[in-house]
N, C-alpha and C positions, 0 to 999 in steps of 0.2 A: 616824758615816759617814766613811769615807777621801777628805780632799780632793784635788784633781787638783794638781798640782805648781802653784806659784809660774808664772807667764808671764818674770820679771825672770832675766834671765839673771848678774846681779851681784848678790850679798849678802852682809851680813857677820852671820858667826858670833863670837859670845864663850866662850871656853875659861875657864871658871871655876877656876882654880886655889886651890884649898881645905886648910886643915887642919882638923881637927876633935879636939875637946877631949872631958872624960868629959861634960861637959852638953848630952845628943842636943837636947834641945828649943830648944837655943840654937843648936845648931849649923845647926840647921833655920832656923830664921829668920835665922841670919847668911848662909843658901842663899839665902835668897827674896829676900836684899837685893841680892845679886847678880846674880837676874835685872833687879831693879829698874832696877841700872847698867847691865846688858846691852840695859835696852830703851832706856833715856836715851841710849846712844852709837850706837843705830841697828839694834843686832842684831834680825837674822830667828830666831836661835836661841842658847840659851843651853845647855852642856852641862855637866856633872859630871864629876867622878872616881870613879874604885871606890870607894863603901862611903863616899861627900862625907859623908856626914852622923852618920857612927859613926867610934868609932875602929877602927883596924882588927886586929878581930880575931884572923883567922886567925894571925896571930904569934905568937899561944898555943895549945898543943896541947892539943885536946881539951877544951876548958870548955862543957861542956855549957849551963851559965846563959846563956851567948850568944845562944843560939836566943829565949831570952824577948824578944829585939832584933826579931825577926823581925816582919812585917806582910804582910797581904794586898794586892794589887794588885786593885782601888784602893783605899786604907786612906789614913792618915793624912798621910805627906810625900806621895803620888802627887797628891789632892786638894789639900792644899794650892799643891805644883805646877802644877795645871789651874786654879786659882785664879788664879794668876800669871798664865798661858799666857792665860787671857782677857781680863784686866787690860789688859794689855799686846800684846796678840796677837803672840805672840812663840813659838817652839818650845820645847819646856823637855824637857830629859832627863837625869832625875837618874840615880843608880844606887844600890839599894836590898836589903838584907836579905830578900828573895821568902817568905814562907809562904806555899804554894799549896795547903798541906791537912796534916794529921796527920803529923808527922815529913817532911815535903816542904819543904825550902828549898832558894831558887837565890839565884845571885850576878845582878842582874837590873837591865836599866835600862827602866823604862815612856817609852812613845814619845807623848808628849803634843804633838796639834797645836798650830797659831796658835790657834783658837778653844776652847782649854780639853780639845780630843775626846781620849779615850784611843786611841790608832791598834791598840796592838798591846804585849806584855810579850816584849822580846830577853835571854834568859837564855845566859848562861855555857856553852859547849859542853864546852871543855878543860876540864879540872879539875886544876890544878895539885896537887902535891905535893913541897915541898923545904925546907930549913930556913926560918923565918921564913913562911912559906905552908902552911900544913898546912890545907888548903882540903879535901881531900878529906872532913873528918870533917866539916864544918859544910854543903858545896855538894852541892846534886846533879845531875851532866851534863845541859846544858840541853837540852830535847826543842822549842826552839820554829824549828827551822830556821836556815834562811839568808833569809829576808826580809828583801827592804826597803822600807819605807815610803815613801808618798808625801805628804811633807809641803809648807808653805808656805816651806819652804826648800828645795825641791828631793829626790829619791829620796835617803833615806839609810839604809847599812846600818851593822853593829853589830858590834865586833870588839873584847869587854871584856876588857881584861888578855890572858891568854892565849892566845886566839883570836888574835889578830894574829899571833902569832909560826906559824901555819899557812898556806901557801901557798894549799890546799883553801880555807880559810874565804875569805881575801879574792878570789879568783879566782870562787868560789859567789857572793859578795853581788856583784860584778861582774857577772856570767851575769844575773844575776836583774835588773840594772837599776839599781842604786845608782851616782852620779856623787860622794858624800861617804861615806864609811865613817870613823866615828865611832868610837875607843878611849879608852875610861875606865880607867885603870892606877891601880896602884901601886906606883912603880917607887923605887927608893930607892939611896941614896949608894953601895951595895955594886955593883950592878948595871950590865955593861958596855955604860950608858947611851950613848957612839958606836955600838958597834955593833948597837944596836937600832934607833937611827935611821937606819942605814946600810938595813938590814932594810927599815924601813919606806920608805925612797929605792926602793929594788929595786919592791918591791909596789906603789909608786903608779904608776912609771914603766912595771912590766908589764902593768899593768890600767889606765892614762891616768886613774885618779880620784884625787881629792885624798881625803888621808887625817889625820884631825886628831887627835889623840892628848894625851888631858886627864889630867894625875899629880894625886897628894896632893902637901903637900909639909908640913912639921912635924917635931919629934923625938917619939917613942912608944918604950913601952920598951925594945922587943926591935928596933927597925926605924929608920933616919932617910931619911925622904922627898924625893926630890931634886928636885922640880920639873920646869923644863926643858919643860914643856909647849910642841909642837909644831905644828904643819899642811905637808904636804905637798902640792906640788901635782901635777897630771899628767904633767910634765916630769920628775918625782922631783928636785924640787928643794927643799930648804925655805924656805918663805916668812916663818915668823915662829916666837919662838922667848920663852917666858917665862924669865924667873929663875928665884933660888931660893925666892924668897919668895910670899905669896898678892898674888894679880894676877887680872884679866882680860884674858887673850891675844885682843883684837878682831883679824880678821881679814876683810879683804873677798876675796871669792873669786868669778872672772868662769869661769862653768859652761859657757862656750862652748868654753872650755880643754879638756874633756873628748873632745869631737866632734872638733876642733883635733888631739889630737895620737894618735887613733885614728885619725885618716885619715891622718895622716904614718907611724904605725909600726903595722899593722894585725894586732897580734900576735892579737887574737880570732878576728879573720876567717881567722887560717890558721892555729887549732887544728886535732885530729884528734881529736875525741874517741874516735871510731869504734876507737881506738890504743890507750885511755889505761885498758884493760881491767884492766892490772898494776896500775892505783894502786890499786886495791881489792879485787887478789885478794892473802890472805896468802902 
């Protein structure tokens, strides 16, 4: 059952800044240690990066054997996860290799409340395809919307990798209610890492919600992982910023900010949608 938001209008979030090695099982429990810390320093919520607990794949084309990586939601890290989540009554959202049925995988983060409850499975909408990301063969275009959940951290939506970089997507999880929009990357040392931040400045500031943005970070073969894990707040400011190295990014974030600077720059209140018929005619 979906709890009603938090009443605390300040909380703090941990940004799990993760590598992951060829040992999934280790990598896993090197995850859960880190909600451990996450709840020790205070956090209401602990998040993930793309793929925290695998290496990452996609940077090889087309290996079929990958998919045996795959797992159901709820399956093995989800549970384990909600394991966590009530331990510790803490928010836990990892990001996971989705088997949702016979040749069906998504790129997918389960949204697990304070009390262990599974809320909802936020899948991958964009589907990347470019050297080093060859996502298309392994992911398939997520069908679970623009929701956002109402957890014990407050409404939060889901903007994994890709997603972020579309206007649409965070603008929808806006609309819909979200005050934290949530990105789990994997963004690496090639990657014109200012100007995505710059990106992500723009989107919190036009939509007034803070926007937290969780990398890998590590050397793998084909790819090196840059860190830099971020949070944004409603100003499109940034307010905290990790290394290069594994870290947790603890951030406290006062949600009143949200309401604050919607009513100073009232950009929703004087959309048109009635207008905006072109954005989705070809």
């Amino acid at each position: 059952m979906t709890k009603q938001p938090d009443s605390k209008t300040t909380v703090r979030i941990g940004l799990a800044q993760v590598a992951a090695a060829d040992d999934i099982a280790a990598n896993v429990d090197r995850g859960l240690a880190w909600v451990d810390k996450a709840a020790a320093e205070g956090c209401a919520l602990c998040v993930f990066p793309e793929m925290a607990f695998h290496p990452f794949f996609p940077q090889h084309r087309a290996e079929a054997s990958y998919f045996d990586w795959a797992e159901p939601v709820p399956g093995p890290i989800t549970e384990a996860c909600q394991a966590k989540a009530r331990e510790h009554g803490i928010v836990v959202i990892p990001n996971i290799f989705e088997l949702a049925g016979p040749g069906r995988h998504y790129d997918a983060s389960p949204i697990i409340d304070a009390g262990g409850e599974l809320l909802g499975v936020a899948r991958m909408i964009h589907i990347a395809e470019e050297p080093g990301f060859n996502e298309r063969f392994y992911y398939w275009p997520g069908d679970s919307g623009f929701e956002v959940h109402r957890t014990a951290a407050g409404p939060i939506g889901m903007a994994i990798c890709y997603d972020r970089h579309f206007p649409e997507h965070m603008r929808a999880l806006t609309i819909g209610g979200a005050e934290i929009i949530l990105s789990p990357f994997a963004g690496t040392t090639s990657d014109p890492g200012r100007g995505y931040e710059l990106e992500m400045q723009g989107s919190a500031f036009s939509n007034a919600v803070f926007i937290a943005c969780c990398n890998r970070v590590g050397e793998e073969p084909e790819l090196t992982f840059a860190g830099g894990s971020y949070v944004v707040d409603p100003a499109g400011e940034i307010i905290a910023k990790a290394g290069t190295e594994e870290e947790l990014l603890v951030v406290e974030i006062d949600r009143t900010l949200v309401a604050e600077n919607r009513n100073k720059r009232p950009f929703l209140r004087d959309r048109r949608p009635d207008l905006y018929r072109v954005l989705s005619e070809k």
